[in-house]
N, C-alpha and C positions, 0 to 999 in steps of 0.2 A: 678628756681625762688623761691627766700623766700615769701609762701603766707602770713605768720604770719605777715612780712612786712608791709605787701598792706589793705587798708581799702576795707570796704568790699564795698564800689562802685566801686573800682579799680579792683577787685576781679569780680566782677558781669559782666564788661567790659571787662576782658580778655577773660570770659568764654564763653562772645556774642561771641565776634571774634572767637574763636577758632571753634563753634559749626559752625558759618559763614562758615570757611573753610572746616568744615567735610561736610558740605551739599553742596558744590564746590566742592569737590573731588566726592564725589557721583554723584554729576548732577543730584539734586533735583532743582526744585522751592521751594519757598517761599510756593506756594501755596501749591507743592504735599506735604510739610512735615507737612503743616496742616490739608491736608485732611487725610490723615495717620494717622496724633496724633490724631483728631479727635478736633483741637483746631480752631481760628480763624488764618486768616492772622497775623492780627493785634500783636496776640501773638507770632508768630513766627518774627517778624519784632522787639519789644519789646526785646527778648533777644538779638538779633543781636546785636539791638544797644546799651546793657549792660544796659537797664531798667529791675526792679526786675518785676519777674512772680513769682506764686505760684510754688510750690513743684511739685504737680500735673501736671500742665503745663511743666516744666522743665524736667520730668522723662516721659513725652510724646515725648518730641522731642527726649530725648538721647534713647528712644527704637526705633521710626524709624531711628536714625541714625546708629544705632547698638553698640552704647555704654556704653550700663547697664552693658555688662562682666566686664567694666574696674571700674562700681561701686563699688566692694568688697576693692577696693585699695581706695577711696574715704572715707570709715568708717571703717577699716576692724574689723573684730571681734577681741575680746580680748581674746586670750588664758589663760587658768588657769594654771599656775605655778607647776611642780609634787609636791614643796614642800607645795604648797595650794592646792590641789587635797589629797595628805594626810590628812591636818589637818581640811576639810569640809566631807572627809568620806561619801563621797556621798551626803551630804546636801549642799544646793543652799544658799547662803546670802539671808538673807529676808529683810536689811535694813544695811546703814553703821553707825561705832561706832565708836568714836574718842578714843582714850586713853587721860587721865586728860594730859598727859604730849604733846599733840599737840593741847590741845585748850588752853593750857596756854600763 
């Protein structure tokens, strides 16, 4: 699936259904994956049906479903480059710098 595609209510609405089917295959209720997140009904019925929840909400449900491992594939970290790992010498960026010839 190209997500870049998909607007992000399309996006929102895939992700209901799919989390739908992870709490199917489990043989949760509606209810146990709220009393678990520690959210309402309501909120778990909200993502099903591809209505936006909060961060917080959303990262409630995918730890009782057991899908935070596959978080790191969701944002994954940004490795530093050996040839940029040399030339920071152990110093962290503290802010980015354009060179004249990319903001021209």
């Amino acid at each position: 699936m190209n997500w870049n595609s998909l607007s992000n209510s399309a996006i929102i609405k895939e992700v209901g259904k799919r989390l739908k089917e992870y709490r199917f295959q489990r043989k949760l209720t509606q209810q146990e994956v709220a009393d678990q997140a520690g959210i309402s009904i309501f909120s778990v019925t909200q993502i099903e049906k591809g209505r936006a929840v909060t961060l917080n909400v959303f990262l409630s449900v995918l730890r009782v479903l057991r899908l935070l491992n596959n978080f790191e594939l969701f944002i994954p970290e940004i490795g530093i480059s050996p040839i940029e790992l040399l030339k920071l010498k152990g110093k962290t960026p503290k802010r980015v710098k354009k060179s004249k010839k990319q903001t021209e």
